[in-house]
BATORFI-428965 format. One record per residue (C-alpha): x, y, z; residue in one letter; chain; residue number from 1. Coordinates in steps of 0.25 Angstrom, whole numbers. Layout:
<pts>
<pt><east>X</east><north>Y</north><up>Z</up><drenfi>A</drenfi><sefi>A</sefi><vexvo>NUM</vexvo></pt>
...
</pts>
This chain:
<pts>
<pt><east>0</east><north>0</north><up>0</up><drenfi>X</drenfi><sefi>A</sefi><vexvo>1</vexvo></pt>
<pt><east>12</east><north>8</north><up>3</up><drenfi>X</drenfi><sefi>A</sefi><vexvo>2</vexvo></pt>
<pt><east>16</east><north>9</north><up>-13</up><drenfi>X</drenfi><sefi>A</sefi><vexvo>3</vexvo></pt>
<pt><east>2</east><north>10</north><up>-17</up><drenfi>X</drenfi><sefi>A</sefi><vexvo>4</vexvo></pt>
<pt><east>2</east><north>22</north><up>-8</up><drenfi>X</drenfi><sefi>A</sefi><vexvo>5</vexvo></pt>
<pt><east>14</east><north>28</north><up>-13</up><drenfi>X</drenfi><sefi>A</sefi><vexvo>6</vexvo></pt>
<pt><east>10</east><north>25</north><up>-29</up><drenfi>X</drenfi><sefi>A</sefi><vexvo>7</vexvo></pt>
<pt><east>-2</east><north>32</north><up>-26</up><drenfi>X</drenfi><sefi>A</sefi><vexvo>8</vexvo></pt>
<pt><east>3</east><north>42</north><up>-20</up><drenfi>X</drenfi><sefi>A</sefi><vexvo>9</vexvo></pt>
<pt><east>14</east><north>45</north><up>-31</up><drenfi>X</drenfi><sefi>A</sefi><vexvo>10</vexvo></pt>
<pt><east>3</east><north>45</north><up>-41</up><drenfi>X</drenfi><sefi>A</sefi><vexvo>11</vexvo></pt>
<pt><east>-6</east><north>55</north><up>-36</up><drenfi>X</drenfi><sefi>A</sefi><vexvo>12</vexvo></pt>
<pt><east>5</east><north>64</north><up>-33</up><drenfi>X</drenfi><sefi>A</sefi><vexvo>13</vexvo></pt>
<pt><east>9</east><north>62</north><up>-46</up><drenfi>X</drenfi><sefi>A</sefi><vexvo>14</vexvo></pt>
<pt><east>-4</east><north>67</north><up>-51</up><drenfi>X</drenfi><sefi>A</sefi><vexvo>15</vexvo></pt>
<pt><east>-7</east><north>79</north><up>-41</up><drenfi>X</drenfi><sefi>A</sefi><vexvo>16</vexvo></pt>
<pt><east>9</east><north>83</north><up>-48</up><drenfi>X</drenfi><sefi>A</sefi><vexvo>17</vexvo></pt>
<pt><east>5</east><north>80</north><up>-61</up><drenfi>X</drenfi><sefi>A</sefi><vexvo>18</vexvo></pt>
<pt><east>-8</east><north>88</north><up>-59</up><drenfi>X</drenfi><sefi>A</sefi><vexvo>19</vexvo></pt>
<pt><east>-1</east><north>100</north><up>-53</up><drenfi>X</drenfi><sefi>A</sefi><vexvo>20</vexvo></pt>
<pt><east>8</east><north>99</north><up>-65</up><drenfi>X</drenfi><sefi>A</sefi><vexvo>21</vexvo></pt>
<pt><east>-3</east><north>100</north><up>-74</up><drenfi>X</drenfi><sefi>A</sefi><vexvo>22</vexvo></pt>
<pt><east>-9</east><north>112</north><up>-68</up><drenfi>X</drenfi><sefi>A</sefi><vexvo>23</vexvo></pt>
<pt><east>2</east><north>120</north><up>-68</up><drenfi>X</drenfi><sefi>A</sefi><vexvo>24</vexvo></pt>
<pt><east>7</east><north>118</north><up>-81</up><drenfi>X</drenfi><sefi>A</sefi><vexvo>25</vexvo></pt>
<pt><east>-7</east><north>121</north><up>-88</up><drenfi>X</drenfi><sefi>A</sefi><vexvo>26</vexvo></pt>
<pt><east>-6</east><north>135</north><up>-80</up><drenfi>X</drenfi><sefi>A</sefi><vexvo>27</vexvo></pt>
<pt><east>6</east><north>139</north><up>-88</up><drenfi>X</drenfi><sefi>A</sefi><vexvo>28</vexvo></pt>
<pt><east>1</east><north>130</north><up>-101</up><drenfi>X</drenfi><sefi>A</sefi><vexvo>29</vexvo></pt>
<pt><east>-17</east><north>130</north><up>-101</up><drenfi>X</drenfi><sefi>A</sefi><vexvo>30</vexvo></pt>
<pt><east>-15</east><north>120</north><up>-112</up><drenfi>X</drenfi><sefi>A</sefi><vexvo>31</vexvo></pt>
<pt><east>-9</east><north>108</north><up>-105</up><drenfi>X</drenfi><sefi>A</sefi><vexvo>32</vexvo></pt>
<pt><east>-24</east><north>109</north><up>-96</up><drenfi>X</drenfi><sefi>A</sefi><vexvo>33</vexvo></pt>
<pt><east>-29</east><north>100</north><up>-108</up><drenfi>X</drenfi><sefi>A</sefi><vexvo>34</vexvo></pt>
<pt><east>-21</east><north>87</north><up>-103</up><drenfi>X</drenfi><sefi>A</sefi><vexvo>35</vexvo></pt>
<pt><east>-18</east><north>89</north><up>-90</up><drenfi>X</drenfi><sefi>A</sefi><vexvo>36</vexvo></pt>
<pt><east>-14</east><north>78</north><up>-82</up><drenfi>X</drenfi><sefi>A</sefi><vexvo>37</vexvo></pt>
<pt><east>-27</east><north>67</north><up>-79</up><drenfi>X</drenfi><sefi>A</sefi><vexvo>38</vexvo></pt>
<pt><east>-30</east><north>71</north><up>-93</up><drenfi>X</drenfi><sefi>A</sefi><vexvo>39</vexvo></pt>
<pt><east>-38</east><north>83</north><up>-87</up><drenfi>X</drenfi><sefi>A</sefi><vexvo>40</vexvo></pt>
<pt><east>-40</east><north>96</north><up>-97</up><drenfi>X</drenfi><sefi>A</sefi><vexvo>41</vexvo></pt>
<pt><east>-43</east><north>107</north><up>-90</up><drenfi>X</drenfi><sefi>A</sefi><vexvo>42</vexvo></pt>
<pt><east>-40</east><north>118</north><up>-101</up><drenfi>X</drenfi><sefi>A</sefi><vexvo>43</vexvo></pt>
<pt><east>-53</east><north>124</north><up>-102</up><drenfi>X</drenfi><sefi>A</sefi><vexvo>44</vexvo></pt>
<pt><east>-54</east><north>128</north><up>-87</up><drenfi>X</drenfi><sefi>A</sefi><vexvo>45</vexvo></pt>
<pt><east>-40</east><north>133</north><up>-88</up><drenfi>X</drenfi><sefi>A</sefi><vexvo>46</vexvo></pt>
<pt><east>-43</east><north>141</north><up>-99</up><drenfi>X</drenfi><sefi>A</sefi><vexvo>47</vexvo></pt>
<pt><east>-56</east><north>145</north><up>-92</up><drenfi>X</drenfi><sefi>A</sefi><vexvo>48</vexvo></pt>
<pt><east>-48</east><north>149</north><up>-80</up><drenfi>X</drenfi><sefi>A</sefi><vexvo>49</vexvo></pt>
<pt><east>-35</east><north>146</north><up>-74</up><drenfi>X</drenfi><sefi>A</sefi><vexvo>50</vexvo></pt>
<pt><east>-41</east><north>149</north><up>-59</up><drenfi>X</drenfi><sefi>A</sefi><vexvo>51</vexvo></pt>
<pt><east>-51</east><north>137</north><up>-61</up><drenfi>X</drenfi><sefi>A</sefi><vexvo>52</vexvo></pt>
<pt><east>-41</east><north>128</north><up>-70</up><drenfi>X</drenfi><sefi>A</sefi><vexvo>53</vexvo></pt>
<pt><east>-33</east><north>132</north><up>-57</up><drenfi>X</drenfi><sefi>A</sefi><vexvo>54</vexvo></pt>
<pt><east>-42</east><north>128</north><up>-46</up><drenfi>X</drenfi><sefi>A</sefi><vexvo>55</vexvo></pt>
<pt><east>-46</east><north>114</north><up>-52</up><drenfi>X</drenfi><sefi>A</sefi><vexvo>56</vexvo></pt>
<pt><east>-31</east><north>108</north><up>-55</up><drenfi>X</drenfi><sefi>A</sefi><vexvo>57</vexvo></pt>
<pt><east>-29</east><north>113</north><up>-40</up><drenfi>X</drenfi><sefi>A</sefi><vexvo>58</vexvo></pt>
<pt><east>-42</east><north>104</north><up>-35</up><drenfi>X</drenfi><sefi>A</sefi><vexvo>59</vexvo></pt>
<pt><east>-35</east><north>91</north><up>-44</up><drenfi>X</drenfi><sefi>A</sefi><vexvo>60</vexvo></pt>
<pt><east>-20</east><north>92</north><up>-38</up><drenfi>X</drenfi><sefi>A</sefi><vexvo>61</vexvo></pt>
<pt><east>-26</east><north>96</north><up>-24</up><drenfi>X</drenfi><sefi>A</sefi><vexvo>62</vexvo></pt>
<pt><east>-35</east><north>84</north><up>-23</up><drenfi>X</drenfi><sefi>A</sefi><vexvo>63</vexvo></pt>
<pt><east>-23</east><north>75</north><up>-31</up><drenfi>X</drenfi><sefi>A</sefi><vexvo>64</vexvo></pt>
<pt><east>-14</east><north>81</north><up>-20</up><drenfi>X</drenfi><sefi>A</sefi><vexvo>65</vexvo></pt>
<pt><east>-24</east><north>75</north><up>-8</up><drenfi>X</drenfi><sefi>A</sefi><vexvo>66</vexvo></pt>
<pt><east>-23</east><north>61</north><up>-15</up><drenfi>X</drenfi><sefi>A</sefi><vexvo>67</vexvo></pt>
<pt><east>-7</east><north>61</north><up>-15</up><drenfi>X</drenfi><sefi>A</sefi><vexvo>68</vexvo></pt>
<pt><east>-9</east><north>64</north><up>-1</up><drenfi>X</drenfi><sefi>A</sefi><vexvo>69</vexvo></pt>
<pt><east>-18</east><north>55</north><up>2</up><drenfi>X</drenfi><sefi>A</sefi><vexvo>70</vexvo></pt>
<pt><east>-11</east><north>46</north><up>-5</up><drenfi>X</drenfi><sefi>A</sefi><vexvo>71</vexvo></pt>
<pt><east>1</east><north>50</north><up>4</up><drenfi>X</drenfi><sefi>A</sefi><vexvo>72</vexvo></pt>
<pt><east>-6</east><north>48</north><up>17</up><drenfi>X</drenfi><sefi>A</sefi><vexvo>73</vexvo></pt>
<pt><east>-8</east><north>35</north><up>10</up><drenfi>X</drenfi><sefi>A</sefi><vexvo>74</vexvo></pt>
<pt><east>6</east><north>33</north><up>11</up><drenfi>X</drenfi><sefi>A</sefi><vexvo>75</vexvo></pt>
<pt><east>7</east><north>37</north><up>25</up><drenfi>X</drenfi><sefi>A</sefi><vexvo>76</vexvo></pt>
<pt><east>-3</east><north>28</north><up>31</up><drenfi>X</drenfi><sefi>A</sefi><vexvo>77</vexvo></pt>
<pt><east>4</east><north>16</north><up>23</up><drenfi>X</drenfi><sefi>A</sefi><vexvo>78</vexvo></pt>
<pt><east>19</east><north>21</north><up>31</up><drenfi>X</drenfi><sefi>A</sefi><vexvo>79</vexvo></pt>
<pt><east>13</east><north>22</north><up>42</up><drenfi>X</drenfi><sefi>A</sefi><vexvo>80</vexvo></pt>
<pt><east>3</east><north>9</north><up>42</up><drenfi>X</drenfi><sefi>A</sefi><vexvo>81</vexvo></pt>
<pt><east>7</east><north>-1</north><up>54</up><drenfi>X</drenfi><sefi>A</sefi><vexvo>82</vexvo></pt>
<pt><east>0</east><north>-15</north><up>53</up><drenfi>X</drenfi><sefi>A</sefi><vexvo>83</vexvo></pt>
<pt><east>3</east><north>-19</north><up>65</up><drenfi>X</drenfi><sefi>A</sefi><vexvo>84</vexvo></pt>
<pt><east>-3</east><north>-5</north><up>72</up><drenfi>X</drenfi><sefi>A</sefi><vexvo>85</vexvo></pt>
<pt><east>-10</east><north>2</north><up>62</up><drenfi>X</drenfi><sefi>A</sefi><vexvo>86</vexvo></pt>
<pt><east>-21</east><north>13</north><up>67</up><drenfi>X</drenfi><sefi>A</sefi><vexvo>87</vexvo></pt>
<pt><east>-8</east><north>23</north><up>70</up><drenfi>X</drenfi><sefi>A</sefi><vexvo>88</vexvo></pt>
<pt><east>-12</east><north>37</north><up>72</up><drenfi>X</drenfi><sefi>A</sefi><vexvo>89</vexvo></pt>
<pt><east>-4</east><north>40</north><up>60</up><drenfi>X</drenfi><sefi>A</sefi><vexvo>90</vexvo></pt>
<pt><east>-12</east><north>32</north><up>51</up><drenfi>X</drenfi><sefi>A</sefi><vexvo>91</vexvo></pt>
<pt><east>-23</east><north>37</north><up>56</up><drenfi>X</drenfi><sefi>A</sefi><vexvo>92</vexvo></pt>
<pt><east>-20</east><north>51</north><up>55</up><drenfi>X</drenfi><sefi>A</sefi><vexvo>93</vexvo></pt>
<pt><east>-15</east><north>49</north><up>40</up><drenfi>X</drenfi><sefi>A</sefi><vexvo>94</vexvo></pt>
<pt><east>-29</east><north>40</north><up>36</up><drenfi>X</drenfi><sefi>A</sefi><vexvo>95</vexvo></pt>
<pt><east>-37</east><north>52</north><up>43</up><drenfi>X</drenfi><sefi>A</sefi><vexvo>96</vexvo></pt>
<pt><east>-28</east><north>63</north><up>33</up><drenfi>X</drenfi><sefi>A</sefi><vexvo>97</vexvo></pt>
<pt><east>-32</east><north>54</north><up>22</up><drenfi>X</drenfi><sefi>A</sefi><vexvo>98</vexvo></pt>
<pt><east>-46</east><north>56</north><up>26</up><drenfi>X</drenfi><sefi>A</sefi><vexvo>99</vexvo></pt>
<pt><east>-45</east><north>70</north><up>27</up><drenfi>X</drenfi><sefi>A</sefi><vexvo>100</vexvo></pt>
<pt><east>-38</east><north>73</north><up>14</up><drenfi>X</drenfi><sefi>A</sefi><vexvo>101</vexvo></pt>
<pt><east>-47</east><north>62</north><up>5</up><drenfi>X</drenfi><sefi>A</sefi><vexvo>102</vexvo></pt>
<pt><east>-59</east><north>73</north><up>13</up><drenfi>X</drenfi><sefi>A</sefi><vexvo>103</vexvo></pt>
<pt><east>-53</east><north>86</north><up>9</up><drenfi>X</drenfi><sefi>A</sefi><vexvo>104</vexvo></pt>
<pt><east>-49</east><north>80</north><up>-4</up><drenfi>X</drenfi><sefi>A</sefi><vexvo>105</vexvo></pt>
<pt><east>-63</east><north>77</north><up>-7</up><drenfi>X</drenfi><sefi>A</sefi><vexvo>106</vexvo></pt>
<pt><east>-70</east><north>89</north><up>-2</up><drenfi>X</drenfi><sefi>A</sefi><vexvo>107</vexvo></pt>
<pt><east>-59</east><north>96</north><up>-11</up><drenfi>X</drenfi><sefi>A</sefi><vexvo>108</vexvo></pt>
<pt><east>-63</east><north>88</north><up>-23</up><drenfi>X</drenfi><sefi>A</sefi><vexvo>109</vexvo></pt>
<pt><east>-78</east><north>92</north><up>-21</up><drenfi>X</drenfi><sefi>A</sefi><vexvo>110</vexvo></pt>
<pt><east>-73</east><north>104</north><up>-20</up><drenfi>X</drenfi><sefi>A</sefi><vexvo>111</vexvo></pt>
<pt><east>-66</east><north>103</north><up>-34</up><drenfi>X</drenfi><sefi>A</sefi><vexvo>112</vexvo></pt>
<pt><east>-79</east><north>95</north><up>-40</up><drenfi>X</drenfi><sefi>A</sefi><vexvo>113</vexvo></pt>
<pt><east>-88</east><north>109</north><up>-36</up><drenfi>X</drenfi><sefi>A</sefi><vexvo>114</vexvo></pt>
<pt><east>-77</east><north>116</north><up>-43</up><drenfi>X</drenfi><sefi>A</sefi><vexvo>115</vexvo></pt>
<pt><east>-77</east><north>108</north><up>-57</up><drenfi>X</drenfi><sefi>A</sefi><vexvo>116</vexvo></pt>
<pt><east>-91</east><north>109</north><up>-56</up><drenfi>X</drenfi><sefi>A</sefi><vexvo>117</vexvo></pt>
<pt><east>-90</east><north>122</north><up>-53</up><drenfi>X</drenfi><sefi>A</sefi><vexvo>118</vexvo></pt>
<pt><east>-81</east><north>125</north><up>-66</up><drenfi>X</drenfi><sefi>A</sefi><vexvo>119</vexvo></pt>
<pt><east>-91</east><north>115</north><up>-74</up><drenfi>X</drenfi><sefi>A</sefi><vexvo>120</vexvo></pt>
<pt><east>-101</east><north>125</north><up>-74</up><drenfi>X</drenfi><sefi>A</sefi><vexvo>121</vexvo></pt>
<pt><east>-93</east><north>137</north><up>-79</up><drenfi>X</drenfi><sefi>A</sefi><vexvo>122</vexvo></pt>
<pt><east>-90</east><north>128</north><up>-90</up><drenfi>X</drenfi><sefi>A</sefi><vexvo>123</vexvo></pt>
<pt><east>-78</east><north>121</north><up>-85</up><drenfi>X</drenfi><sefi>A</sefi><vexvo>124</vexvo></pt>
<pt><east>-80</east><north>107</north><up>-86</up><drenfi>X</drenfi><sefi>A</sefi><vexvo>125</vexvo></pt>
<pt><east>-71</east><north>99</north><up>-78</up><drenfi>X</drenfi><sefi>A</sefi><vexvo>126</vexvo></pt>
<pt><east>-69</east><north>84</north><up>-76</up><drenfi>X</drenfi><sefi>A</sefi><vexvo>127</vexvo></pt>
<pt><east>-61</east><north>79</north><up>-65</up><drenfi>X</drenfi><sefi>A</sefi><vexvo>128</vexvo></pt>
<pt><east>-63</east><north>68</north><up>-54</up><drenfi>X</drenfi><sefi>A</sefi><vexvo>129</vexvo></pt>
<pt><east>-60</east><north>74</north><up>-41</up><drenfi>X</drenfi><sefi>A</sefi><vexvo>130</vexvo></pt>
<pt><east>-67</east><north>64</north><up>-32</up><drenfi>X</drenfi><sefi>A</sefi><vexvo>131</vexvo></pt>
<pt><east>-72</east><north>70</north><up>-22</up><drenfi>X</drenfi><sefi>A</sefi><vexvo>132</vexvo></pt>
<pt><east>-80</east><north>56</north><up>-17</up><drenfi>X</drenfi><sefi>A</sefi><vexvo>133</vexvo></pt>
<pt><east>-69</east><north>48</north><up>-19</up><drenfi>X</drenfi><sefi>A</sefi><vexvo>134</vexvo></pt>
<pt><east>-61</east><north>58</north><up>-9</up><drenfi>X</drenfi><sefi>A</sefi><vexvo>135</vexvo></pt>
<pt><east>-72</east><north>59</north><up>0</up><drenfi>X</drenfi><sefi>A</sefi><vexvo>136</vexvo></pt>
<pt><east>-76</east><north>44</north><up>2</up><drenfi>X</drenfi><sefi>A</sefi><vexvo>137</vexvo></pt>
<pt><east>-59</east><north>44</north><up>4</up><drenfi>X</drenfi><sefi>A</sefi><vexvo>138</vexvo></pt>
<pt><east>-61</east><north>52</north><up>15</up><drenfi>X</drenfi><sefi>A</sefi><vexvo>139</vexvo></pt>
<pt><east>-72</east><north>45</north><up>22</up><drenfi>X</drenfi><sefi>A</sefi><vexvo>140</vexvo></pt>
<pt><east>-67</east><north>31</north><up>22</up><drenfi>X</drenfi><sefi>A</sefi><vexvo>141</vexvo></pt>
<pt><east>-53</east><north>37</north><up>26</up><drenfi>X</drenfi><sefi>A</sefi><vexvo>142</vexvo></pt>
<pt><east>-59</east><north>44</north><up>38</up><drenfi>X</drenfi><sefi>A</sefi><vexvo>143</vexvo></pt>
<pt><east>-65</east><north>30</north><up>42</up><drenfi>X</drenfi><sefi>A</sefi><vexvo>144</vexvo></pt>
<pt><east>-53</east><north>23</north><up>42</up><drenfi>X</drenfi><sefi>A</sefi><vexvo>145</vexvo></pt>
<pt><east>-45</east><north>34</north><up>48</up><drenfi>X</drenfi><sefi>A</sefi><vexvo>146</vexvo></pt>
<pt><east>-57</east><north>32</north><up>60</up><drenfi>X</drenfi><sefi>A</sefi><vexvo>147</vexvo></pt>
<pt><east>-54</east><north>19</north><up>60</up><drenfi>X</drenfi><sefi>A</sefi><vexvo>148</vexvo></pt>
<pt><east>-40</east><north>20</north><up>61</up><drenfi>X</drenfi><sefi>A</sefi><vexvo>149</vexvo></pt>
<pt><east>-42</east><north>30</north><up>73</up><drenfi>X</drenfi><sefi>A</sefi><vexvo>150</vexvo></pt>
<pt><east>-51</east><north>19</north><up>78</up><drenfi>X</drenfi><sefi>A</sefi><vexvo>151</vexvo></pt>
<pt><east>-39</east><north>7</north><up>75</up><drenfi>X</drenfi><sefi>A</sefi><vexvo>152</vexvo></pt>
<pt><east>-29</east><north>17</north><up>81</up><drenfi>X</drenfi><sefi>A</sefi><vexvo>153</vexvo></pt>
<pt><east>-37</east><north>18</north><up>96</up><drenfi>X</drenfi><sefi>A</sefi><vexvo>154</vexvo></pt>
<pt><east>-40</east><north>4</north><up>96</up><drenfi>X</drenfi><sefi>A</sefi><vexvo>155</vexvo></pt>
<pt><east>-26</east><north>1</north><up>94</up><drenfi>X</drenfi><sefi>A</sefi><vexvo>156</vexvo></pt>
<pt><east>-22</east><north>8</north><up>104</up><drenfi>X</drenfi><sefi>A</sefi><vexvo>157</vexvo></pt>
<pt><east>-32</east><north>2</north><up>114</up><drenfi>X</drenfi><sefi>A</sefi><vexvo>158</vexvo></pt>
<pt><east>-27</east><north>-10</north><up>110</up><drenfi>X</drenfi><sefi>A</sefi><vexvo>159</vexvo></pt>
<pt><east>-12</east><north>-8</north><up>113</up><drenfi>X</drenfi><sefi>A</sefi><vexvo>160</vexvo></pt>
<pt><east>-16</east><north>-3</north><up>126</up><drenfi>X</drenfi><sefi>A</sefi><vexvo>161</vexvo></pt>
<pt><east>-23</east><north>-15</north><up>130</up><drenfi>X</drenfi><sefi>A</sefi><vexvo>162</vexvo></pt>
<pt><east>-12</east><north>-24</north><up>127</up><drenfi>X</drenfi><sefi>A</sefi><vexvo>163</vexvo></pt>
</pts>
């Protein structure tokens, strides 16, 4: 799981790079928007306004951002995973940062969502899957297993001061 992580990891970070790249070069050279990385082509909105063009890539490398770190919290939890002892405080505390990241992420991507539609009806039609639910529902069962491993950690500790 440890390589999984990291391979994951190193993807979406690639793809939040790539992205960044992408944006910044179309600012100095609008025609590049065409075929910007994820086969996106935003050339109209950025010819309609820069601002907006603007505000959109920094919603996609923002929420690309939070998945590398997630994916990097990932990471942690897999360092710091004992299988003889696992409910440790600082596994809990990195699956309860998960939880709050997948949450902010998906309240930013709904967020974003409002704002394509937003631009949709100026007459800016955009395509992108931000996946708001998807973060959301993260967030959710994340926060349940961070309970239980609050849960797992008290027991644990109950049990070692029985013995």
């Amino acid at each position: 799981m440890h390589v999984i992580a990291w391979i994951i990891f190193v993807g979406i970070c690639i793809q939040a790079g790539a992205m960044l790249t992408s944006w910044l070069v179309t600012l100095y050279n609008p025609a590049w928007s065409k075929n910007l990385y994820l086969k996106l082509n935003f050339f109209e909105l950025l010819r309609y306004d820069t601002d907006y063009y603007s505000t959109l890539m920094a919603f996609i490398v923002t929420l690309l951002a939070l998945k590398a770190y997630i994916a990097y919290l990932g990471i942690k939890i897999c360092m710091k995973l004992n299988f003889v002892k696992p409910f440790s405080a600082e596994v809990a505390q990195a699956v309860e940062k998960i939880s709050f990241v997948g949450f902010c992420g998906g309240l930013m991507a709904l967020v974003a969502y409002g704002y394509t539609e937003w631009l949709g009806d100026r007459g800016m039609k955009i395509v992108y899957p931000w996946g708001a639910e998807e973060f959301l529902l993260l967030a959710g069962i994340i926060f349940i297993v961070a309970q239980v491993f609050k849960r797992g950690m008290e027991l644990q500790a109950e049990n070692e001061l029985t013995v």
